[in-house]
Backbone bond lengths (Angstrom), bond angles and torsions (degrees), N, CA, C in turn:
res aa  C-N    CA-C-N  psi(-1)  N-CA   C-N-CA  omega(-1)  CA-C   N-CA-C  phi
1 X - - - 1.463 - - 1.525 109.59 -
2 X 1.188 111.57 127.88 1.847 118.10 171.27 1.547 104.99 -50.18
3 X 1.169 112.39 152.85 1.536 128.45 -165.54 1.341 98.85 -91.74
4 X 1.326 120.04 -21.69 1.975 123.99 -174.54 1.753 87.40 -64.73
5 X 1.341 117.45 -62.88 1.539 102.23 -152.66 1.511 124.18 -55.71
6 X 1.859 89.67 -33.36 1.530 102.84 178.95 1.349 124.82 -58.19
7 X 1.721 99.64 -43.60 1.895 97.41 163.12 1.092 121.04 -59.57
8 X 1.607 131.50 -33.51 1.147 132.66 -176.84 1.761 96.93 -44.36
9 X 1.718 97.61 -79.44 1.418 104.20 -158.41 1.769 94.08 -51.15
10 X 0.957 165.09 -72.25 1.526 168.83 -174.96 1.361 91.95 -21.32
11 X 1.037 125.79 -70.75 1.516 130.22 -160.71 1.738 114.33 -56.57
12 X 1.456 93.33 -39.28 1.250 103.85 -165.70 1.851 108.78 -90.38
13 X 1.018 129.18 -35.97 1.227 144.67 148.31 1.411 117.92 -2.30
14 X 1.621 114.33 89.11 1.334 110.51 178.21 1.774 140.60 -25.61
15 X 1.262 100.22 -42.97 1.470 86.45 155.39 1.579 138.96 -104.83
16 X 1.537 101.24 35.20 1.680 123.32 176.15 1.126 94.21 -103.55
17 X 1.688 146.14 -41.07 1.443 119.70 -105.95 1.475 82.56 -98.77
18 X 0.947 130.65 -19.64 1.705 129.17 168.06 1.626 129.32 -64.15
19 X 1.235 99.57 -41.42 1.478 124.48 153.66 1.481 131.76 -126.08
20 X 1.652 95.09 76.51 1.948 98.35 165.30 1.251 114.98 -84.59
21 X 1.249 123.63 -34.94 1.618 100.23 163.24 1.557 135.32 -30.06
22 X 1.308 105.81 -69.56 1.757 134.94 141.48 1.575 91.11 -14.12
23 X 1.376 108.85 -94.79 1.627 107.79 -171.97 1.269 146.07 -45.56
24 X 1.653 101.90 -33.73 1.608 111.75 140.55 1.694 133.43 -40.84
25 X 1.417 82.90 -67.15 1.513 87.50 -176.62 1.940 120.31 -53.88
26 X 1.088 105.86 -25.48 1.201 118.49 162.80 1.324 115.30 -41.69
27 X 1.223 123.69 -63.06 1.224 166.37 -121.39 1.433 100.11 -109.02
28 X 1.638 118.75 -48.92 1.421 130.59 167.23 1.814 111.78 -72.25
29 X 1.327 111.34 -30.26 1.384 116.58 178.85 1.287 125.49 -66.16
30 X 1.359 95.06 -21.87 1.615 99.52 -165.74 1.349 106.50 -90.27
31 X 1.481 101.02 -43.15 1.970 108.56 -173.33 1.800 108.38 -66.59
32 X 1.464 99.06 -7.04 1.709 108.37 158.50 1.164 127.35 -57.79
33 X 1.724 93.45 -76.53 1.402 106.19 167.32 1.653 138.07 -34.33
34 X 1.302 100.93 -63.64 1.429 121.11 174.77 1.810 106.55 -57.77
35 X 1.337 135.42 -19.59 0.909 128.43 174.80 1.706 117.88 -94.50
36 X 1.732 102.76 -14.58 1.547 116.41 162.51 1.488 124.25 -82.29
37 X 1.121 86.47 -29.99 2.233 97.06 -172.52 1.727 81.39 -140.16
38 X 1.829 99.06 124.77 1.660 110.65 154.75 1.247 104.62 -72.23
39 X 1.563 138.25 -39.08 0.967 125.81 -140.40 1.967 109.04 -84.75
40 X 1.570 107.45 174.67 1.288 87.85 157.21 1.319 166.87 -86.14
41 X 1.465 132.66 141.87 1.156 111.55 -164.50 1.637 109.83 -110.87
42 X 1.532 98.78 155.84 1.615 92.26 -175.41 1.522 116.33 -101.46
43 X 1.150 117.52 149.15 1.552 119.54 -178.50 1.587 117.16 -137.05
44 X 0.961 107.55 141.69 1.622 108.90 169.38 1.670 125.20 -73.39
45 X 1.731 101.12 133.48 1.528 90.66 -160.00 1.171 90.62 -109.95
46 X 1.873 131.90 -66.77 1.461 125.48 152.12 1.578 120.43 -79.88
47 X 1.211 120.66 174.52 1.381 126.31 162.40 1.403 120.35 -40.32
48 X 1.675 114.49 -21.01 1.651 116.94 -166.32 1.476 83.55 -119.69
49 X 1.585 159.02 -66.23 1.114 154.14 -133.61 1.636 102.52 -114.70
50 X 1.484 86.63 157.77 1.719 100.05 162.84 1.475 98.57 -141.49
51 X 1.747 89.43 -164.88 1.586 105.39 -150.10 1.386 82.68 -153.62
52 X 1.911 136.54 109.71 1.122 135.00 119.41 1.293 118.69 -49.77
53 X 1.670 105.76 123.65 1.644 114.39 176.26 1.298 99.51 -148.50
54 X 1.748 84.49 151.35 2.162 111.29 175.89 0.860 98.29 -121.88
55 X 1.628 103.17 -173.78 1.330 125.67 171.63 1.446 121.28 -60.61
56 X 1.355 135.15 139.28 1.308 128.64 -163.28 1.854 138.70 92.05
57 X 1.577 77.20 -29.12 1.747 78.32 168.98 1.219 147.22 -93.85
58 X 1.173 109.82 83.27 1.627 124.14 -138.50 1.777 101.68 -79.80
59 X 1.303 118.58 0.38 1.329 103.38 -166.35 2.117 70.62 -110.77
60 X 1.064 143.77 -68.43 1.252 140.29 165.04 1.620 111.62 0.83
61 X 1.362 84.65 -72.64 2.138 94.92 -173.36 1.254 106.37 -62.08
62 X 1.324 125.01 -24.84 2.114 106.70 158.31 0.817 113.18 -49.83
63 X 1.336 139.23 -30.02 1.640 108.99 -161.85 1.470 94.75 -101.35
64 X 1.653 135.70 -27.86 1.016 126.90 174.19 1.987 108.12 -47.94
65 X 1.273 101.21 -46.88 2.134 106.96 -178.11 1.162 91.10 -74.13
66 X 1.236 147.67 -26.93 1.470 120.60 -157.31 1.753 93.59 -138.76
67 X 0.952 117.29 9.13 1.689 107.45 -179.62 1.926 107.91 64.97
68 X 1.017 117.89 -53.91 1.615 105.32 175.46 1.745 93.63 -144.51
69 X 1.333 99.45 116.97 1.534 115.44 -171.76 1.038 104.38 -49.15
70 X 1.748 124.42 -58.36 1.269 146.77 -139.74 2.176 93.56 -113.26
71 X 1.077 114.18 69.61 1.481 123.45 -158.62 1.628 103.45 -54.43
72 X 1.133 112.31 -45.10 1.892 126.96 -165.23 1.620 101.15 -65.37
73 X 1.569 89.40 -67.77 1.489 92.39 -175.51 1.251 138.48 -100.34
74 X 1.541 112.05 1.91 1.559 105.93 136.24 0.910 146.22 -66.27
75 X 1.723 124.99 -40.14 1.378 120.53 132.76 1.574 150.88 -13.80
76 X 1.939 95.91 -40.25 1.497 104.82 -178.31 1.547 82.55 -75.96
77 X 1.412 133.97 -65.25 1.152 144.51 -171.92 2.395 100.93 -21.03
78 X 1.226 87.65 -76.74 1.636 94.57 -177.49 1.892 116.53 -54.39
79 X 1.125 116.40 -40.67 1.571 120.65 145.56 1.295 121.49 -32.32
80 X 1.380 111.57 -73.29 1.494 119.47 -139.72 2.137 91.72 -94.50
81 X 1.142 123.75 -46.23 1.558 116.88 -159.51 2.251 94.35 -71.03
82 X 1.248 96.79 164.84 1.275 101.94 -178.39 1.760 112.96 -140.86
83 X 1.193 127.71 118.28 1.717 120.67 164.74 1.854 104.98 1.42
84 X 1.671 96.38 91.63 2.109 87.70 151.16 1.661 97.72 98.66
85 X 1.813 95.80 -7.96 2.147 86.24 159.83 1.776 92.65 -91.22
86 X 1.234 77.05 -175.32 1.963 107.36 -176.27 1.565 100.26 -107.44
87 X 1.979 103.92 147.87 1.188 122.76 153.34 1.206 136.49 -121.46
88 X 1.323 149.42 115.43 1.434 114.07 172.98 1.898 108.51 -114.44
89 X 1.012 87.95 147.79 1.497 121.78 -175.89 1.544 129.32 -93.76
90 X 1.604 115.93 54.90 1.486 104.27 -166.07 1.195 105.83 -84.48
91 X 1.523 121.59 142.63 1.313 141.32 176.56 1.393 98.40 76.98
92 X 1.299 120.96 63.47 1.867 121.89 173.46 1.015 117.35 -67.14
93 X 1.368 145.26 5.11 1.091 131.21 -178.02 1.901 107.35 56.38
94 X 1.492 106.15 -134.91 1.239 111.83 166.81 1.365 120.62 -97.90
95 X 1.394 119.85 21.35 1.204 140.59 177.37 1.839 116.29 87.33
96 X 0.987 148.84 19.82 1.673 147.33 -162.72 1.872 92.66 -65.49
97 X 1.029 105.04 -42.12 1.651 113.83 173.89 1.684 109.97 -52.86
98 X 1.463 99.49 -48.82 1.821 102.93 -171.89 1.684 97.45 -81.57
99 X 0.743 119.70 -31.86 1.916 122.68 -169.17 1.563 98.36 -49.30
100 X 1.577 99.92 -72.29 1.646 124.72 175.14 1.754 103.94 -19.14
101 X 1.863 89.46 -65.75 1.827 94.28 -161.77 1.723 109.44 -68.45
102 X 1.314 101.67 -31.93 1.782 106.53 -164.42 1.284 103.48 -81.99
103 X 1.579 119.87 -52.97 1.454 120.69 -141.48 1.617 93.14 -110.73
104 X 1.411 138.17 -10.48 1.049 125.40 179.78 1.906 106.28 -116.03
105 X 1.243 108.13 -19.53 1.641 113.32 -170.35 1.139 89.87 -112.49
106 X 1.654 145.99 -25.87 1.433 128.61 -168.34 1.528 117.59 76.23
107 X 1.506 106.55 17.57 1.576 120.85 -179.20 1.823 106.01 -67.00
108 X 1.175 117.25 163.40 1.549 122.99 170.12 1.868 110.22 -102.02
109 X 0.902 122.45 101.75 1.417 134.58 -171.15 1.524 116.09 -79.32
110 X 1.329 115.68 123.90 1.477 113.58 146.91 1.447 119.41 -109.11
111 X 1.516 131.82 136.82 1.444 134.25 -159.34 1.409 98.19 -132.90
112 X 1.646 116.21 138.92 1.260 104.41 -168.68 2.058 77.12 -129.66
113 X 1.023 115.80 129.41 1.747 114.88 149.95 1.445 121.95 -136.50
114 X 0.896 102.31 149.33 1.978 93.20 -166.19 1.715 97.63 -94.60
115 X 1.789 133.79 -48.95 1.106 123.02 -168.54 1.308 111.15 -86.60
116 X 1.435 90.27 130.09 2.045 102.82 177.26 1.450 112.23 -47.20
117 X 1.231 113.30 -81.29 1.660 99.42 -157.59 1.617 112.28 -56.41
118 X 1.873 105.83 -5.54 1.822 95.46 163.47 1.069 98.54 -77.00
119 X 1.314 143.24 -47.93 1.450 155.00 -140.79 2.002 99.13 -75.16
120 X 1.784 116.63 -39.28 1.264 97.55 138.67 1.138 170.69 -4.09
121 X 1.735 97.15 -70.41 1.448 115.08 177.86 1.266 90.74 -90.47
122 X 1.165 159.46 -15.33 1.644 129.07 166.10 1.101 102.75 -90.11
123 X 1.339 146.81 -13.52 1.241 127.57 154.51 1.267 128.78 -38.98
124 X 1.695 94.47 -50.11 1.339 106.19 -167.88 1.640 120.59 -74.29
125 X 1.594 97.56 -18.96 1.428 102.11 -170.37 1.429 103.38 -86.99
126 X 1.646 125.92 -23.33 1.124 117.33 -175.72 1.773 118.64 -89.68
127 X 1.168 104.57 -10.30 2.119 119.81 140.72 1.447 108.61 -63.22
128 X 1.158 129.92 -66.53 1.152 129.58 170.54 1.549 123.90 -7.93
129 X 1.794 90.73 -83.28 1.493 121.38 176.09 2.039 114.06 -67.09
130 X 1.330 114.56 1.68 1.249 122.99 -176.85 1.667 110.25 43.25
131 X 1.209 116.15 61.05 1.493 125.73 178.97 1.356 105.47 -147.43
132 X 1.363 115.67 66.88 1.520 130.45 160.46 1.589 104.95 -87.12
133 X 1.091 129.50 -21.14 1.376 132.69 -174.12 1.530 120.10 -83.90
134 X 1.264 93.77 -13.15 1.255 125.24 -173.96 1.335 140.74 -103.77
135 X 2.006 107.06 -32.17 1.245 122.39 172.54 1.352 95.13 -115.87
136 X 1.513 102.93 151.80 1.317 120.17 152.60 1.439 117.32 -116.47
137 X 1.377 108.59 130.56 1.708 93.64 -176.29 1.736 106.03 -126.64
138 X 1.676 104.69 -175.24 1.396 113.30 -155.61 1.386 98.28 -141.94
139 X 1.626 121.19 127.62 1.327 102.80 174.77 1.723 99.88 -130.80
140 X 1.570 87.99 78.06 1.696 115.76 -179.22 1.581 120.18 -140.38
141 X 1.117 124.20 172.69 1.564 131.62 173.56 1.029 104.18 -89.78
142 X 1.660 111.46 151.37 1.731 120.17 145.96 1.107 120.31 -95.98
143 X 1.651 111.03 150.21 0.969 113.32 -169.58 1.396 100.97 -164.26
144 X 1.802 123.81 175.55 1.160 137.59 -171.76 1.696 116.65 -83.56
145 X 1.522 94.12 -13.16 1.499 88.48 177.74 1.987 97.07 -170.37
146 X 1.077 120.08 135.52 1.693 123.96 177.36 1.838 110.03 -34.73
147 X 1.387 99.57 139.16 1.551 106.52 168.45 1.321 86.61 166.32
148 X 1.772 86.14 -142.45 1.358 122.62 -176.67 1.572 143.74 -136.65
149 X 1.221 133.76 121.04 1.345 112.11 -164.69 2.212 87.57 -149.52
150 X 1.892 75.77 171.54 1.563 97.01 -168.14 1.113 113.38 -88.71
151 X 1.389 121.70 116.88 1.616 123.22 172.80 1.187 112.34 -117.98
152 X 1.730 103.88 163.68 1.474 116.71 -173.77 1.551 103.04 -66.52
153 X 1.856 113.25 165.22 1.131 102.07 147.93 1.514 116.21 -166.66
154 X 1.670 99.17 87.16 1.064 112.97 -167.87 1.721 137.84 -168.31
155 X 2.061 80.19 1.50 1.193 95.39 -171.54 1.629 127.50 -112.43
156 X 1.650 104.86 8.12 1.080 120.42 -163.33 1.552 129.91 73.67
157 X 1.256 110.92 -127.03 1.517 130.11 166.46 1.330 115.42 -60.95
158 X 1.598 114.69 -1.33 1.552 117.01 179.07 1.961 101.76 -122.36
159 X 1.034 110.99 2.19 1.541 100.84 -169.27 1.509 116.83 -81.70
160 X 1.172 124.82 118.22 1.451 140.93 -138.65 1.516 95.00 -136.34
161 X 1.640 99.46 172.36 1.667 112.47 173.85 1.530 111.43 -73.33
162 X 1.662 110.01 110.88 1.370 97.85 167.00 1.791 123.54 -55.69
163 X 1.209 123.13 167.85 1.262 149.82 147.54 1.545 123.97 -40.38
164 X 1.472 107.24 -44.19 1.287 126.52 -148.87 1.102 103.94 -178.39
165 X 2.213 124.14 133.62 1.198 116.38 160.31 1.834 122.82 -71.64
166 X 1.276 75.43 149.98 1.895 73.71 -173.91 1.863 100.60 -166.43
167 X 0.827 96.45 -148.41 2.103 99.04 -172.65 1.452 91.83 -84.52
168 X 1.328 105.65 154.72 2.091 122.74 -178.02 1.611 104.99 55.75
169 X 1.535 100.59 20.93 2.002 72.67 168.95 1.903 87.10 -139.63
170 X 1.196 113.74 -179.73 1.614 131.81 -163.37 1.637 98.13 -168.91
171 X 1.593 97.55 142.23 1.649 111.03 164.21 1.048 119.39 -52.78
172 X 1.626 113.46 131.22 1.743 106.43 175.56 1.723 90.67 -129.19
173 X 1.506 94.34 146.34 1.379 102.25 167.87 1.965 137.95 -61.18
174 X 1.002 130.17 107.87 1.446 131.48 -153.46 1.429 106.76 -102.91
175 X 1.719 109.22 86.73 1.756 114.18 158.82 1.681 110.86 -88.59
176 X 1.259 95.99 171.14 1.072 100.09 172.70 1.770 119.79 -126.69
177 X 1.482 105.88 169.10 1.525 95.06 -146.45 1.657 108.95 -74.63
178 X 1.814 110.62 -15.74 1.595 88.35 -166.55 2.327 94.56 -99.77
179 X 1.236 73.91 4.26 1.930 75.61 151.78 1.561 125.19 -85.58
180 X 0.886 87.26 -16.45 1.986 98.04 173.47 1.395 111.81 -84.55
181 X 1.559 96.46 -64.97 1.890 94.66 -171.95 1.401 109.53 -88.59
182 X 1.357 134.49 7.82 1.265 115.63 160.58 1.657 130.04 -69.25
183 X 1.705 92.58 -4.10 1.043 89.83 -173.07 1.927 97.37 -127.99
184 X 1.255 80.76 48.50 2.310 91.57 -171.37 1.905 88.23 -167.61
185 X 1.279 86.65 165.45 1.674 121.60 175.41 1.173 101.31 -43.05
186 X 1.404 129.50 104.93 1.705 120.95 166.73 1.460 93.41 -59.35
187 X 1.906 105.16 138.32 1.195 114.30 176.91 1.861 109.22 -76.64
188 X 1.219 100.02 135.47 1.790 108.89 145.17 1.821 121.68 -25.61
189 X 1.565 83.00 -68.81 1.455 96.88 -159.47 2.210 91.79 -142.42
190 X 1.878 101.10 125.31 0.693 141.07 -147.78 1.509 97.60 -107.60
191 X 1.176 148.05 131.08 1.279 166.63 144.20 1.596 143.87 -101.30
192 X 1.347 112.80 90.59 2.042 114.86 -150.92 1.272 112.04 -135.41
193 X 2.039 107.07 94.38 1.300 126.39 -172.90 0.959 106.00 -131.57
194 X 1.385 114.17 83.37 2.127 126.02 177.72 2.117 90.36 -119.51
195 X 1.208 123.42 46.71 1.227 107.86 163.61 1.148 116.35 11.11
196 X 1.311 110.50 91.72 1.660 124.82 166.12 1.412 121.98 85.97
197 X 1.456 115.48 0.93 1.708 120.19 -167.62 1.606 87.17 -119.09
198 X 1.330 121.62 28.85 1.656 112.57 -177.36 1.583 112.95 -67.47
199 X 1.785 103.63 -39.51 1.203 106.46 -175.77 1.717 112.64 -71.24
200 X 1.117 130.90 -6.42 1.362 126.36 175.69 1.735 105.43 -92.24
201 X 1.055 114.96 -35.43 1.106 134.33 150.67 1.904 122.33 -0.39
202 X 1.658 73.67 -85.85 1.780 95.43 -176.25 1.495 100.11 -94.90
203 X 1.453 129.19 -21.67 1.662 108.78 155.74 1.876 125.98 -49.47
204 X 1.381 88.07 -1.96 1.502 81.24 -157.58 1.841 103.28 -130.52
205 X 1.971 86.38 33.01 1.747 86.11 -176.50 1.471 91.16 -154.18
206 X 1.195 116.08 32.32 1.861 117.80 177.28 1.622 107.32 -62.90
207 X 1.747 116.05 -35.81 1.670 92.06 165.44 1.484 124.78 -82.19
208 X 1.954 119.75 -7.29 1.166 117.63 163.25 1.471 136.15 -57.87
209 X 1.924 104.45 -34.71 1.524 117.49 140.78 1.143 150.58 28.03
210 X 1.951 76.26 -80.17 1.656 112.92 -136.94 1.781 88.34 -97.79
211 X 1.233 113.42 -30.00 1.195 109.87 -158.30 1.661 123.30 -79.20
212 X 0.887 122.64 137.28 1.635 128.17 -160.16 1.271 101.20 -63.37
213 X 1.409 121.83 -58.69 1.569 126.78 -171.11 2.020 108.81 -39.97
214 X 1.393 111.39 -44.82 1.340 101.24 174.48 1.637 116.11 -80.79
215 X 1.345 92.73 128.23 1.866 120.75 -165.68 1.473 91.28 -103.93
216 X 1.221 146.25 -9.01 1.634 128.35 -133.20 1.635 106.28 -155.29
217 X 0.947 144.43 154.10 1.874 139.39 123.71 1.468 99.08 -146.95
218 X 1.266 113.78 122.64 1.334 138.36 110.52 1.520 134.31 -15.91
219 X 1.474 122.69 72.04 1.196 106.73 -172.61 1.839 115.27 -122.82
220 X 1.150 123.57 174.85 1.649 120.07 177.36 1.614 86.88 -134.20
221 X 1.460 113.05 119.40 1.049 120.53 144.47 1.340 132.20 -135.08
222 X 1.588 122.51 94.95 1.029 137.15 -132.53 1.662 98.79 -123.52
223 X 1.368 112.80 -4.89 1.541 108.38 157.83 1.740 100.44 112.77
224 X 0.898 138.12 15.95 1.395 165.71 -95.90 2.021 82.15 -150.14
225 X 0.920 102.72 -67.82 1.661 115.37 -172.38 1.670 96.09 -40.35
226 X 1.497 113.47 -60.42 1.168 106.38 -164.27 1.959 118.73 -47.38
227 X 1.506 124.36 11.73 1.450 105.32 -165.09 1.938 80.71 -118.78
228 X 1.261 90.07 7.89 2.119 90.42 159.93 1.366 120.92 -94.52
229 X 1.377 101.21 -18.01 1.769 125.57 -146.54 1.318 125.39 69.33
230 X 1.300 134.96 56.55 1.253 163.51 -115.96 1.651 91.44 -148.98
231 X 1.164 149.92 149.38 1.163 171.72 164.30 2.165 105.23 -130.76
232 X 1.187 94.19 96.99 1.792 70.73 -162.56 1.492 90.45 -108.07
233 X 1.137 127.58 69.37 1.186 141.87 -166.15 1.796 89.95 -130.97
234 X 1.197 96.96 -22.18 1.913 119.14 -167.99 1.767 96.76 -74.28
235 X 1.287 102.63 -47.41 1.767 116.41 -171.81 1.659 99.14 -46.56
236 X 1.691 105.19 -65.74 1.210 119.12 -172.12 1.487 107.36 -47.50
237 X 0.899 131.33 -55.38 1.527 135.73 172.63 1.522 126.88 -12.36
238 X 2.002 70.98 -61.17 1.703 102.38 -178.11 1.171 119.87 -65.26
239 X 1.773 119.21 -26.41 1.211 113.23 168.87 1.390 113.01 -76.56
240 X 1.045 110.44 -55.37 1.367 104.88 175.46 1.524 117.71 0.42
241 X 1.985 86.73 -90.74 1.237 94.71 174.43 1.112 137.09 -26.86
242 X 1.438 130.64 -57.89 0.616 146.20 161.09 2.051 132.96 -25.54
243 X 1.438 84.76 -21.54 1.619 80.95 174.54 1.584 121.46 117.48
244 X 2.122 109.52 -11.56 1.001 118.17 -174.50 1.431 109.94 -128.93
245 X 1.768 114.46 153.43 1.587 113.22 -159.00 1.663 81.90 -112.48
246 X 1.786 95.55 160.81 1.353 103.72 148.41 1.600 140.31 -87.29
247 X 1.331 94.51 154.06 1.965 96.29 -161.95 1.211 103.91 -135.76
248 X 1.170 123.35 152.70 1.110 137.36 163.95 2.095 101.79 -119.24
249 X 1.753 96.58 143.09 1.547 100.98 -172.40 1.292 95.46 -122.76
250 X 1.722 109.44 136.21 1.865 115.50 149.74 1.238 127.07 -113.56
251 X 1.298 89.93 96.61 1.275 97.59 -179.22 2.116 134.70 -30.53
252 X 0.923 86.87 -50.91 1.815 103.82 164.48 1.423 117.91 -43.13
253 X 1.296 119.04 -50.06 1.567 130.03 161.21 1.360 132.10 -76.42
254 X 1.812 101.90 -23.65 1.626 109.73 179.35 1.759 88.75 71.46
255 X 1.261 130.75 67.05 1.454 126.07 -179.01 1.554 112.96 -155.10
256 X 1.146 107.21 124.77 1.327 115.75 164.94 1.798 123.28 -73.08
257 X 1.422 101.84 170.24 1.703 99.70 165.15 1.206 101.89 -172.06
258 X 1.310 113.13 113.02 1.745 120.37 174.68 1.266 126.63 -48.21
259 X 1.311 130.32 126.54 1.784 131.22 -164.09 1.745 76.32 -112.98
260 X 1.619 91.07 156.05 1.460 116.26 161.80 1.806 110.15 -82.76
261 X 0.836 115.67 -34.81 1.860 135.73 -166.45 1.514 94.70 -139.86
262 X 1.885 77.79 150.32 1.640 106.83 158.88 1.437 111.83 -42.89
263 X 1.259 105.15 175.79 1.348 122.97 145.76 1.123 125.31 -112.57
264 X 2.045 110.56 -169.66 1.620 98.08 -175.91 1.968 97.47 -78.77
265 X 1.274 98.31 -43.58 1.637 100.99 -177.63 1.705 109.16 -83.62
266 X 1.323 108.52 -146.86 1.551 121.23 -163.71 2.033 95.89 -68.87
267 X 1.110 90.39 145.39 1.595 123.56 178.62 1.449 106.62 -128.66
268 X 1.592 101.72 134.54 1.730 104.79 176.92 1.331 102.74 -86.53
269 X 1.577 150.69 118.26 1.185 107.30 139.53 2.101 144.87 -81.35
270 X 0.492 151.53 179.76 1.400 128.53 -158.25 1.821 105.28 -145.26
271 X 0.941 140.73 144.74 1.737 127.32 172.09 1.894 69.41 -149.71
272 X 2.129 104.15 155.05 0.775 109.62 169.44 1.857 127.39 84.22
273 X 1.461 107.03 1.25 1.160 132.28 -153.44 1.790 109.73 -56.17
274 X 1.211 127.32 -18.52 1.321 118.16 150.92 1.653 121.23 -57.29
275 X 1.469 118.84 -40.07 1.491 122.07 -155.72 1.937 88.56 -89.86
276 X 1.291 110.72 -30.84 1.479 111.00 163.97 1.796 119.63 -53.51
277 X 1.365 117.50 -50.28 0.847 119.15 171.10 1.102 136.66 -36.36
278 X 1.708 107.92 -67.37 1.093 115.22 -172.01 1.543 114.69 -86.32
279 X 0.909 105.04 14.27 2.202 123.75 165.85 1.358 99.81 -69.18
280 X 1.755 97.46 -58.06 1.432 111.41 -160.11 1.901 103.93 -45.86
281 X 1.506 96.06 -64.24 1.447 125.85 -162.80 2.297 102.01 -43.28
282 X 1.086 97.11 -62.20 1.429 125.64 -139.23 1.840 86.44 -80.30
283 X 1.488 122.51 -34.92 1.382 131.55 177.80 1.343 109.30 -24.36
284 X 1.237 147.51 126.45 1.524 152.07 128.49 1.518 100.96 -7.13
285 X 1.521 123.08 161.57 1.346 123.94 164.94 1.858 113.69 -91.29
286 X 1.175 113.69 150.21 1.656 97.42 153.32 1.560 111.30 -118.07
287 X 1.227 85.02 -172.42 1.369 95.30 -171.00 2.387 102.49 -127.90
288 X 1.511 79.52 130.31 1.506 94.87 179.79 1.660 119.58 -119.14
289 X 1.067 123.94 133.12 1.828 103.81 173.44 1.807 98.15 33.89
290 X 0.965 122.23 -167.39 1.384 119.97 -170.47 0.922 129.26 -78.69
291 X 1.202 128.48 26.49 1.639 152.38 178.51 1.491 124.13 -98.22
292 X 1.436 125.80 120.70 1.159 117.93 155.02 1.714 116.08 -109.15
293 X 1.712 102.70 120.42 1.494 104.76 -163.37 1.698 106.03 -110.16
């Protein structure tokens, strides 16, 4: 990736835009580091969690430049979960999503990632963060029904269900999600980032749905579906139905605001929206980079 866009997003980044200097230099420190030590290094992300990171992990090194990459909805995330609710986490990356819920809220985690050497770094981070007691993880696909299918593995924060086997992709195993938690903690609050496999996703969690305990999802639908033939305009529907609106959160106010439509990035959906509220409201503050929000 060109280095212009990355400053862009750095610069522009709600809790940079006051200090990009600050955020630069960050930014210059690291591409130091990582070129002195391959290995990983650990950093503090809240007051309660960290984040082992290397070279390459570009969805990781946001939150190091910006303290929480994903600003809206990690926040709703640190607000809204409480000590002894549930999370699940599809497509964790190296987990920055599970750290937040387990190691800083005391949440009970399920983590699903399909590529190993990602599937690694949340290993490693959840040793790290000393919340094995806490997470359970998965180093499998979601999907609409058990098997198998071909995924990338090579692209990081972008590695998705191939099309077709061919060079950079390998079999990954394909559960599905209400085969997991029927037999675990229905989560609270729900998290679903498989770039473009969303709609197999939520085909394959109609009794996860159903269930009262989930108040929340976390979703990115950024149009990504369509190179499956995906219309994920279909997902939204489903929530609907389902009982939950879309939201957008600011964090700064602790405030919601109902959207008609997705967005291009993360969308809250919400069911239950009083008992959401007052999560939001009543939350402790944390503290990020020099912020208490």
């Amino acid at each position: 990736m060109s280095v212009l866009p990355v400053l862009k997003f750095i610069t522009n980044h709600p809790l940079n835009r006051n200090h990009k200097f600050r955020a630069i230099w960050r930014f210059v420190k690291w591409q130091i580091n990582v070129r002195l030590n391959p290995y990983p290094i650990i950093y503090p992300f809240t007051e309660k969690a960290k984040l082992a990171i290397q070279r390459g992990m570009t969805g990781a090194t946001g939150n190091l430049y910006c303290g929480l990459h994903e600003f809206d909805s990690m926040s709703f995330l640190l607000h809204f979960l409480r000590e002894g609710d549930g999370f699940g986490d599809i497509g964790a990356n190296v987990g920055s999503f599970t750290m937040l819920a387990s190691a800083h809220c005391g949440a009970t985690s399920i983590c699903v990632e399909p590529v190993p050497t990602t599937y690694a770094g949340l290993v490693r981070n959840i040793y790290v963060n000393q919340i094995n007691d806490k997470v359970t993880s998965y180093n499998v696909a979601m999907g609409s029904q058990e098997g198998f299918i071909d995924f990338t593995n090579s692209l990081d924060t972008m590695n998705h269900v191939a099309k077709q086997e061919g060079p950079g992709t390998f079999k990954v195993k394909v559960e599905t999600l209400d085969g997991i938690l029927q037999k675990r903690q229905v989560p609270n609050l729900l998290k679903i980032d498989v770039e473009g496999f969303e709609t197999e996703v939520v085909r394959g969690a109609s009794w996860t749905l159903q269930q009262n305990e989930l108040k929340a999802i976390i979703i990115e639908l950024p149009g990504v579906g369509a190179r499956y033939g995906y219309d994920e305009s279909k997902i939204h529907d489903t929530f609907i139905q389902a009982g939950f609106g879309a939201y957008e959160y600011f964090p700064w106010e602790r405030r919601l605001m109902g959207i008609e439509k997705f967005g291009g990035y993360n969308t809250i959906y919400i069911r239950d929206i009083d008992f959401v509220k007052d999560r939001l409201i009543t939350a402790p503050k944390f503290k990020v980079l020099n912020f208490e929000i």
